[in-house]
N, C-alpha and C positions, 0 to 999 in steps of 0.2 A: 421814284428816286427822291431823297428829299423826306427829312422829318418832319411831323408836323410841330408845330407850338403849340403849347398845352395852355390853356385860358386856365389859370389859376383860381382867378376872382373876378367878379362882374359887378359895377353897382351900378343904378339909374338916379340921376338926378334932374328929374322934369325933362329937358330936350337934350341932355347929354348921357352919355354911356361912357363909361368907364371901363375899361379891363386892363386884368392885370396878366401878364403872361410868362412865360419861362424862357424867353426869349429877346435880349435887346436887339429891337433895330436900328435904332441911331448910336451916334455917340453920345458925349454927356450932351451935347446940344439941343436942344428939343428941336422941332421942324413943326411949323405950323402948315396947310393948305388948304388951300380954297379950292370949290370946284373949276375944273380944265384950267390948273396949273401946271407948270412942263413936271414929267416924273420919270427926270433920267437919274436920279439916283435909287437906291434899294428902298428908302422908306417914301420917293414921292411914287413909286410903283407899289408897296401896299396904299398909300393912301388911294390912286387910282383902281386898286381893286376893293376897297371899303364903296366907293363915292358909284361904282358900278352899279353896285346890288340893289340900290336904290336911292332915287329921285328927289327926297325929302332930306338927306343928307348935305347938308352948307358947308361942314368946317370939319376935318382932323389934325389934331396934334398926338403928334410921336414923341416921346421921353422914354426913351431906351427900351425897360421892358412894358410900358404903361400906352396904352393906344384911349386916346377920347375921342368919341363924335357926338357933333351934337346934328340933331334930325330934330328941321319944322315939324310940328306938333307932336311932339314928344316918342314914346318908345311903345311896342308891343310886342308880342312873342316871336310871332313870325320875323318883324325886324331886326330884332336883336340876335334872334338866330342865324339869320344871312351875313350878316355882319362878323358873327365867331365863326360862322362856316368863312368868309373872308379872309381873315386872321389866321386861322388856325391851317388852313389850307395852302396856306402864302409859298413856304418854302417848298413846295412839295410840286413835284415836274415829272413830266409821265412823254 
């Protein structure tokens, strides 16, 4: 049940990531988070499912259709792929 969000665009800039999606989850408001901060709303429950996937993750910020994290020492393939497998899977309940 549940569609997925579609990762539009992706960019890496040294310990952050970027993506861009087709999908807003906040309002206009951005939402910053830190790791094990409370996530009773919709976008501090993705960030809780970003901060899961792994360990090296410190910081997301939410702006509507735009999600950034940044990860100690930077990105690699498998990471960045947990992370859009995170995303893109979010809405989606079985």
């Amino acid at each position: 049940m549940g569609q997925p969000i579609l990762i539009k665009r992706r960019d890496i800039r040294g310990e952050v990531l970027l993506i861009d999606t087709d999908r807003s989850v906040t309002g206009q408001d951005g939402k910053a988070f830190g790791r094990n901060e409370g996530a009773s709303t919709i976008p501090g429950r993705l960030a809780e499912a970003i901060f899961s996937v792994d360990g090296e993750i410190d910081h997301v910020y939410l702006l509507q259709n735009t999600v950034t994290v940044r990860r100690r020492g930077g990105w690699d393939e498998a990471a960045t792929a947990e992370v859009e497998t995170a995303v893109s899977s979010f809405f989606l309940y079985y």
